[in-house]
NUNULUM-675665 format. One line per field, with one value per residue (C-alpha): residue number from 1; x, y, z; residue in one letter. Coordinates in Angstrom, 2 decimals, decimal comma, padded with zeros to 5 digits. Each point is the difference from the previous one (the first is absolute). Example, Ala and Ser with C-alpha at 12.3 -4.5 7.8 and 13.67 -1.06 7.14 Angstrom:
n = 1 2
xx = 012,30 001,37
yy = -004,50 003,44
zz = 007,80 -000,66
res = A S
This chain:
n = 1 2 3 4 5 6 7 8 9 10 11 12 13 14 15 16 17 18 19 20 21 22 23 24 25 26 27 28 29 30 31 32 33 34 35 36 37 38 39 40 41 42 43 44 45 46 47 48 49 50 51 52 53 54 55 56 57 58 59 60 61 62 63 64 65 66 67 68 69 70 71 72 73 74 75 76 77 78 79 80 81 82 83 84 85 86 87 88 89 90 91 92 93 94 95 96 97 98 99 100 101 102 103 104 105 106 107 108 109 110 111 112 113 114 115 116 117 118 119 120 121 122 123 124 125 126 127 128 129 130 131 132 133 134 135 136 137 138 139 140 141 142 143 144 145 146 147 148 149 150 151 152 153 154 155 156 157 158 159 160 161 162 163 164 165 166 167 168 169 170 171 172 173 174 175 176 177 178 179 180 181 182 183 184 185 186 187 188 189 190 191 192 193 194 195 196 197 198 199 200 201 202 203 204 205 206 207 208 209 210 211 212 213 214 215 216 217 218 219 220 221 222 223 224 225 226 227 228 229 230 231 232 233 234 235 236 237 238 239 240 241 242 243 244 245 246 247 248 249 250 251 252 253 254 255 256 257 258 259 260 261 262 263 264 265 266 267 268 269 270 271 272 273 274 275 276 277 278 279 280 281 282 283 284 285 286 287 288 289 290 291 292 293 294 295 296 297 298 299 300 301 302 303 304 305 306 307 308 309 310 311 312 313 314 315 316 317 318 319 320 321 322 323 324 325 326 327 328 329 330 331 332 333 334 335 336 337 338 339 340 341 342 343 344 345 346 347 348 349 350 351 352 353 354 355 356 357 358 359 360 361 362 363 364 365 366 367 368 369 370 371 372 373 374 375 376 377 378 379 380 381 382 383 384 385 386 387 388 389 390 391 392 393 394 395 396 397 398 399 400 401 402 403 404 405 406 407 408 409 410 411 412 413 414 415 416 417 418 419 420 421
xx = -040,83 001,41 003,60 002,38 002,60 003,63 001,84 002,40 -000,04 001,31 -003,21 000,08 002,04 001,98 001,74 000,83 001,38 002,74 003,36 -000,03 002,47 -002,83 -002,61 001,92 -000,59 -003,79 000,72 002,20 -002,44 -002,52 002,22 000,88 -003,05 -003,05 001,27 -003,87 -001,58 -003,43 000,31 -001,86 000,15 002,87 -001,06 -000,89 -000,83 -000,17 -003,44 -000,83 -002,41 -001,95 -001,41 003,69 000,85 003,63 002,82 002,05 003,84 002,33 003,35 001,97 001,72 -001,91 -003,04 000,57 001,73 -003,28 -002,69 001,95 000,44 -003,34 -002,34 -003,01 -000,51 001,17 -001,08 001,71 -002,28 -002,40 -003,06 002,17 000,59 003,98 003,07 000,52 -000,40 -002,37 -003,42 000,88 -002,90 -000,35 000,08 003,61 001,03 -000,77 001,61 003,04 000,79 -000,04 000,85 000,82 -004,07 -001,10 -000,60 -000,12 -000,67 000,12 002,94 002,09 -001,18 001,81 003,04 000,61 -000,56 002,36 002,75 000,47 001,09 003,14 002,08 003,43 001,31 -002,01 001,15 003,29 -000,34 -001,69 002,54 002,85 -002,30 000,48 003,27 000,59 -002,90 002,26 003,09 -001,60 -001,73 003,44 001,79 -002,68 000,64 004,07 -000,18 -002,64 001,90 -000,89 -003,23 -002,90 -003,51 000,21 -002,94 -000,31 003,49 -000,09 -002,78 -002,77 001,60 001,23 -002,86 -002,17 002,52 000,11 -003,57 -000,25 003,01 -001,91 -003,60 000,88 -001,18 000,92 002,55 -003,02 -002,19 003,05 -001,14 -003,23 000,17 002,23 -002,54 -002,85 002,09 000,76 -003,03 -001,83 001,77 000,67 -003,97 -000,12 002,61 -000,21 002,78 -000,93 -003,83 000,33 -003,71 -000,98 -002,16 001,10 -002,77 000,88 003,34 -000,12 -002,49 002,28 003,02 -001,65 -001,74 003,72 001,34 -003,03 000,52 003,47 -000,40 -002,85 002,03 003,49 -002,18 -001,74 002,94 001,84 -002,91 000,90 003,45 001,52 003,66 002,15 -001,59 -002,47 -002,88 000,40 -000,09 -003,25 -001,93 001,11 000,00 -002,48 000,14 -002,75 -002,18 -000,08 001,05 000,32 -002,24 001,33 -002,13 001,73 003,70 -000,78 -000,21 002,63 002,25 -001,42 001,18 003,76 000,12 -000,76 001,16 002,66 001,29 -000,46 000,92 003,79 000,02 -000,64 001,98 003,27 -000,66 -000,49 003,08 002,09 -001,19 000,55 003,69 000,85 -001,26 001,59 003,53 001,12 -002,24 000,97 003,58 -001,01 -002,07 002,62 002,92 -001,63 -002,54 -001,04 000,01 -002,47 -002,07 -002,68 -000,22 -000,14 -002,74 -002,14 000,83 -000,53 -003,58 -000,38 001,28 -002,24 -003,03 -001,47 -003,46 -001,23 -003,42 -002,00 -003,90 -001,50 -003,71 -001,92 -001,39 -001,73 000,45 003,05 002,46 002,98 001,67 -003,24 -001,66 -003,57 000,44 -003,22 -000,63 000,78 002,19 003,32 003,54 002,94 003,43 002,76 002,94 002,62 -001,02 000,05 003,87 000,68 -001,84 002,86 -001,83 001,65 003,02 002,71 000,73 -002,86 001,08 003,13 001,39 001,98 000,98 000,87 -002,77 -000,86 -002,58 -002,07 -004,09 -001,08 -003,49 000,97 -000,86 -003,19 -000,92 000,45 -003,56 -001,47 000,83 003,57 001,66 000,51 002,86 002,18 002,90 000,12 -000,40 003,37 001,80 -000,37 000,84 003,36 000,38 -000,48 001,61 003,45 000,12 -001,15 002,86 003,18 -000,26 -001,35 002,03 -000,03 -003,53 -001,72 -003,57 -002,52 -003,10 -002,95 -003,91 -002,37 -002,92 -003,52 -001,96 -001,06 000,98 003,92 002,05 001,92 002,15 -000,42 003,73 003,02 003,10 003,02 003,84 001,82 002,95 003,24 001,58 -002,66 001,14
yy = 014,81 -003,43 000,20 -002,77 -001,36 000,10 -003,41 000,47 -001,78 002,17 -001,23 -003,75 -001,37 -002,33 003,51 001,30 -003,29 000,80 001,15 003,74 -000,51 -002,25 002,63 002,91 -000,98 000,08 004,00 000,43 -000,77 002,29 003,14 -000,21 -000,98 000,84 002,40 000,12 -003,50 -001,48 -003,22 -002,08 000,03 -001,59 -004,06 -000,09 -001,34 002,77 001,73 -001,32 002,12 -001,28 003,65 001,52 001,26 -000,22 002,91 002,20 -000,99 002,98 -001,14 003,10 001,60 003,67 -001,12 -001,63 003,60 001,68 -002,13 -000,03 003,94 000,64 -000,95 002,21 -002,62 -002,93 -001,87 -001,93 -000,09 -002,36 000,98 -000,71 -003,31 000,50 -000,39 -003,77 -001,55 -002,26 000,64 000,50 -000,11 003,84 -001,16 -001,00 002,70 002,62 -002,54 -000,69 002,27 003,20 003,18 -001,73 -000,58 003,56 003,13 003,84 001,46 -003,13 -001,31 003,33 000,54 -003,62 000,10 004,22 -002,25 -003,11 002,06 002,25 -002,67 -000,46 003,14 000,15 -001,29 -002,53 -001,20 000,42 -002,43 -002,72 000,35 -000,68 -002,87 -001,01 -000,01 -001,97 -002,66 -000,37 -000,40 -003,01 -001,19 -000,85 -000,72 -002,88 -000,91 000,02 -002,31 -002,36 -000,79 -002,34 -000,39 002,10 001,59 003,63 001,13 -001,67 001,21 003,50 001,21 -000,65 000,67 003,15 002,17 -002,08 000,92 003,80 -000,09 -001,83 002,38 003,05 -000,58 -001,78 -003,76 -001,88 -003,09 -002,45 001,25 000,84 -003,72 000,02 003,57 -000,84 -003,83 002,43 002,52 -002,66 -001,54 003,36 000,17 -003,61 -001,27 -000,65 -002,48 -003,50 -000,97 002,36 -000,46 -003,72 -001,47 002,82 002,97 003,59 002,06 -002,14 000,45 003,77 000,61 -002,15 001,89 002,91 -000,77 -000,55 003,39 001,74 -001,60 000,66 004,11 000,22 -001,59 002,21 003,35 -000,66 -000,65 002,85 002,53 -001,23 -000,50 002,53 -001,20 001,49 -001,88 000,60 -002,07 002,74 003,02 -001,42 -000,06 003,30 001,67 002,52 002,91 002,90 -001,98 -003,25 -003,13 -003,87 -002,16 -003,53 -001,69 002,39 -000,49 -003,40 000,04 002,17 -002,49 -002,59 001,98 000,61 -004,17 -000,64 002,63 001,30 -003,64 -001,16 002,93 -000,47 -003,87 -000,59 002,61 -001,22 -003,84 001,21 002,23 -002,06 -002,43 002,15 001,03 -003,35 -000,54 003,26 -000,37 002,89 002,33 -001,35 001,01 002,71 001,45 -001,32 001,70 003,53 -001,29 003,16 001,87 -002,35 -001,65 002,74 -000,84 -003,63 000,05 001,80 -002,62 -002,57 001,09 000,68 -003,40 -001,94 001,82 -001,43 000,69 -000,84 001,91 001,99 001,08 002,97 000,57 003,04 002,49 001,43 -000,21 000,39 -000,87 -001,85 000,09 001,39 -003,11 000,99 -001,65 000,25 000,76 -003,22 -001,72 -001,03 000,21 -002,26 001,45 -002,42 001,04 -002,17 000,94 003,54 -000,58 -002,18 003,09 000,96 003,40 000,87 -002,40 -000,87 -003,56 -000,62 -003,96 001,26 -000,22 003,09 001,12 003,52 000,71 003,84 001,30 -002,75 001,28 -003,62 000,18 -003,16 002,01 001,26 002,61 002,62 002,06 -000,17 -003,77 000,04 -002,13 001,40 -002,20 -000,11 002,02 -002,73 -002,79 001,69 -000,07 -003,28 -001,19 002,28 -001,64 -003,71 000,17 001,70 -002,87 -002,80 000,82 001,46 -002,99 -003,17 000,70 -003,14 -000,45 -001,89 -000,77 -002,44 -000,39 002,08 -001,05 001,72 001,56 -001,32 003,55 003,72 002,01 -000,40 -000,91 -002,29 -002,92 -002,76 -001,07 000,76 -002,49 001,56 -001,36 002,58 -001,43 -000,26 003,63 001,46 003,03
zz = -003,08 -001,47 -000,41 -001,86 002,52 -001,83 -000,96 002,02 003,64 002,66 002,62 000,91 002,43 -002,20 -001,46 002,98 001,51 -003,43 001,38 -000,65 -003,08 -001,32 -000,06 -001,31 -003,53 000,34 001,85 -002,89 -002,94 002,03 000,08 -003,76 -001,39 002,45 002,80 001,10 000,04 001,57 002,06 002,44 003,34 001,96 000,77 003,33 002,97 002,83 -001,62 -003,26 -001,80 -003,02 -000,61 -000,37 -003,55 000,39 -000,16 -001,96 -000,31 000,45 -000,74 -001,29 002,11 -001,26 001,35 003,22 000,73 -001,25 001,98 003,17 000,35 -001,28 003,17 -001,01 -002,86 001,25 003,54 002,46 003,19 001,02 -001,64 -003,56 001,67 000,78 -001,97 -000,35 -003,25 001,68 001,13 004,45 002,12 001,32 003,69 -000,84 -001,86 002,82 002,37 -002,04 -002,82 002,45 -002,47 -002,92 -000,01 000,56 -002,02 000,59 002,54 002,38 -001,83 000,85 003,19 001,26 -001,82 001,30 004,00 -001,11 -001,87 003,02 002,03 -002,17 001,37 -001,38 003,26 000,01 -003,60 000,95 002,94 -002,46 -002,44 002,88 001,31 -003,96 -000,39 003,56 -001,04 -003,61 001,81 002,24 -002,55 -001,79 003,30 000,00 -003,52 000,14 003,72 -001,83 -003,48 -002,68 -001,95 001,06 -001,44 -000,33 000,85 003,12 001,89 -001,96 -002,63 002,66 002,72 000,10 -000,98 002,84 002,54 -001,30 000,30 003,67 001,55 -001,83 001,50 003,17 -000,91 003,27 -000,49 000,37 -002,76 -002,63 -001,48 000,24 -001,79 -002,67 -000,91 -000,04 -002,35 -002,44 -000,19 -001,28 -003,13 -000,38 000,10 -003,83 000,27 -000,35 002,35 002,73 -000,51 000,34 000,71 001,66 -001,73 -000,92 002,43 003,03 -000,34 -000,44 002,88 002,85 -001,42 000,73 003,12 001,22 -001,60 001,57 002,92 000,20 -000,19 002,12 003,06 -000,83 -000,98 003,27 002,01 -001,47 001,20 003,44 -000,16 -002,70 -001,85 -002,42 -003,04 -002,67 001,77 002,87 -002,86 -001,71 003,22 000,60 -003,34 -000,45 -003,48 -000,24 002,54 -001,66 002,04 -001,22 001,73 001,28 -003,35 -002,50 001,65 000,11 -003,74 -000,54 001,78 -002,92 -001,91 001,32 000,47 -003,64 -001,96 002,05 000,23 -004,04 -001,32 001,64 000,12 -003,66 -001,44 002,22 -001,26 -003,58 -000,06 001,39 -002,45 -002,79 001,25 -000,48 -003,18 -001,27 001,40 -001,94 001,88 003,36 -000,78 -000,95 002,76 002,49 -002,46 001,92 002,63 001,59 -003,36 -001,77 002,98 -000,42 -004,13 001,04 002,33 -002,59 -002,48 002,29 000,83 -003,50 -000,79 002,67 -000,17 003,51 -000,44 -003,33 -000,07 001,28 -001,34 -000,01 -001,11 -002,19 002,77 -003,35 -004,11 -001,11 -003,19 -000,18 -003,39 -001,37 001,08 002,04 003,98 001,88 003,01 002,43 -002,42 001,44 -001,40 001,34 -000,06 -000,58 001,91 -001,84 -003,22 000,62 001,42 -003,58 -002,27 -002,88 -000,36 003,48 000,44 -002,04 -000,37 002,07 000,55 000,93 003,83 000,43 003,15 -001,56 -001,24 -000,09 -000,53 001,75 000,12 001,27 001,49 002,33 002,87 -001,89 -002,74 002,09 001,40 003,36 000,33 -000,74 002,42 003,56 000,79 -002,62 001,19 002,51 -002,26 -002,06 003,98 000,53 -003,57 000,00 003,18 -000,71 -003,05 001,18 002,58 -002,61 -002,06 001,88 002,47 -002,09 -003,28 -001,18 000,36 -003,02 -000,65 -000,71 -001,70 001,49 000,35 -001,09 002,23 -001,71 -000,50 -001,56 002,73 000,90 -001,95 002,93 000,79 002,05 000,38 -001,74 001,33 -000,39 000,97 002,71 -001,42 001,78 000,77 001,79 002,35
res = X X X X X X X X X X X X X X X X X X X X X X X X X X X X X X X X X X X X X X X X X X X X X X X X X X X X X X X X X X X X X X X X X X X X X X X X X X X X X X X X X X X X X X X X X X X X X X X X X X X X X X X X X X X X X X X X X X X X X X X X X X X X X X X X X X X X X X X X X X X X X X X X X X X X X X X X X X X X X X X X X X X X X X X X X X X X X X X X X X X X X X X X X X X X X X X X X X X X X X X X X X X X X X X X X X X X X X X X X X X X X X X X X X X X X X X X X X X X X X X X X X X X X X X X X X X X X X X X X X X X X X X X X X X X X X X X X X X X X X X X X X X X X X X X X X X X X X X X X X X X X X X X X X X X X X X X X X X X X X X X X X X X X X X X X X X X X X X X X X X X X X X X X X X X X X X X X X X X X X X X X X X X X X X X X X X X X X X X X X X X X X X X X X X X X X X X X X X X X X X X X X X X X X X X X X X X X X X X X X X X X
């Protein structure tokens, strides 16, 4: 079936190197005018196909909600090639992606194992390690004074050290971890890539990952600890155990999207706080009343991961338009968060917010994101230290992560300014 790509550009690699205020207009234009559109396929290097048709564009908030609870129509795993926008070799996605690239029954089966590890005394020991790793992390910050990038001393390092402390990463390997982390969502861009190419880079940062569980899920077998490494091994529900491949890509999983989800929003909040100085007074006017609005807006505001695909197990309609079987749709995070149906004053920061149905966690459905009440921990967290102890903290300008999949940034300098407590 020969379909007519839309006008519109939302596929090369020169539109998503556009800061994300850049390419809002295009999302815009798509949600008024053609809420179901027909592109190419996203310009790539990782596994260019010739053969591939393209996607459908889902950038209403309505049916991003529909396609991600509906998982009898609609694919993820690895025979539908994934989630990523991008063509992944299917080698990589079972070795990376974990449960975000399975379906029913495997798909339920895993996450029943993984989410029984997370015992409410065991979340309520991460979320003390969290607020101890904020505290430090802003100790740091207040003894070091001055000029400093953002996301190095806080955004991306906290969620690595919530992660490391969680699983039981070993001191030594806490670097190595965190280069190998970055480099799996950073691939696509320029800067990071440098000379090198996108499959090589993926495969030794995930050699290193792999390598990384295999040693701690071994040594944990043999020498149990009170961590999550030590629960994995051990984890067993209605018979069904994870073998050291399948924790291995679990813990992928917790080092990319446990640590993106968490360092993005915290750079792009703060960012936002200082742009809107009204809102920062008046979230810290009542703190503990409005934190929990706030960190919904400010997920709903960064939008860390900007899509995700999923692909037509069978025919289907969306807006009475005929999908066939094997087609893929893309849905667009951030323009699902900016939808006017849904939110009022959509391009409006508000920290009050309520109600706030963002789907920057996911549309809901069997994928919905397994660690988001941790993600909100360590952003109440972060953020109640940011502000009650660098008040005079003021901001630079950010830059821009090149790429379709989160929506990040590199560096963001800010000035600690002079009272810092």
């Amino acid at each position: 079936m020969i379909r007519v790509h839309d006008a519109l550009d939302i596929s090369s690699r020169a539109f998503w190197a556009l800061p994300p205020d850049q390419r809002e207009p295009a999302f815009a234009e798509l949600r008024r005018e053609r809420p179901l559109s027909w592109h190419p396929p996203a310009e790539t290097d990782l596994l260019p196909d010739e053969d591939d048709p393209g996607f459908w564009a889902l950038v209403t908030h309505a049916d991003i909600v529909a396609v991600s609870r509906d998982a009898e129509t609609w694919g993820s795993g690895q025979r539908y090639g994934g989630v990523m926008l991008e063509n992944v070799p299917e080698d990589l996605l079972e070795a990376a992606h974990s449960i975000l690239a399975m379906d029913a029954p495997r798909h339920a089966r895993q996450r029943r194992v993984i989410a029984s590890v997370f015992t409410p005394r065991r979340v309520r020991t991460i979320e003390e390690q969290i607020r101890g790793q904020a505290r430090r992390i802003v100790d740091d910050l207040v003894a070091t004074g001055g000029e400093v990038d953002l996301v190095e001393h806080v955004s991306a390092r906290l969620p690595m050290w919530t992660i490391s402390e969680m699983i039981g990463i070993e001191d030594p390997d806490r670097a190595p971890v965190t280069r190998a982390a970055n480099a799996m969502v950073s691939w696509n861009d320029p800067e990071f890539l440098g000379d090198g190419d996108a499959i090589g880079l993926l495969l030794e940062s995930l050699m290193t990952l792999h390598q990384t569980s295999f040693a701690l899920s071994d040594a944990r077998r043999s020498r149990p600890a009170d961590d999550l490494m030590t629960a994995l091994v051990q984890a067993e529900v209605d018979g069904v155990r994870l073998t050291d491949e399948e924790i291995a890509a679990f813990f992928v999983l917790l080092c990319v999207a446990g640590n993106d989800t968490t360092r993005q929003t915290t750079s792009h909040a703060i960012l936002a706080l200082d742009r809107h100085p009204d809102q920062k007074a008046l979230l810290l006017a009542d703190f503990a009343g409005r934190i929990g609005s706030a960190v919904e807006e400010f997920v709903r505001w960064a939008s860390p991961v900007l899509t995700f695909r999923r692909t037509a197990r069978r025919d289907t309609e969306i807006r009475g338009q005929r999908i066939v079987e094997g087609e893929k749709v893309v849905m667009f995070y951030l323009s699902g968060n900016r939808d006017a149906d849904v939110f009022a004053a959509p391009d409006r920061f508000d920290v009050t917010r309520d109600p706030n149905p963002h789907v920057g966690f996911g549309g809901g459905g069997p994928h919905f994101c397994l660690g988001s009440h941790l993600a909100r921990t360590q952003l109440r967290s972060i953020v109640d230290e940011l502000l009650h102890r660098l008040p005079d903290l003021t901001v630079g300008e950010p830059q821009w992560l090149a790429g379709n999949f989160i929506n990040g940034i590199k560096r963001l300098p800010v000035n600690l300014g002079q009272e810092a407590r």
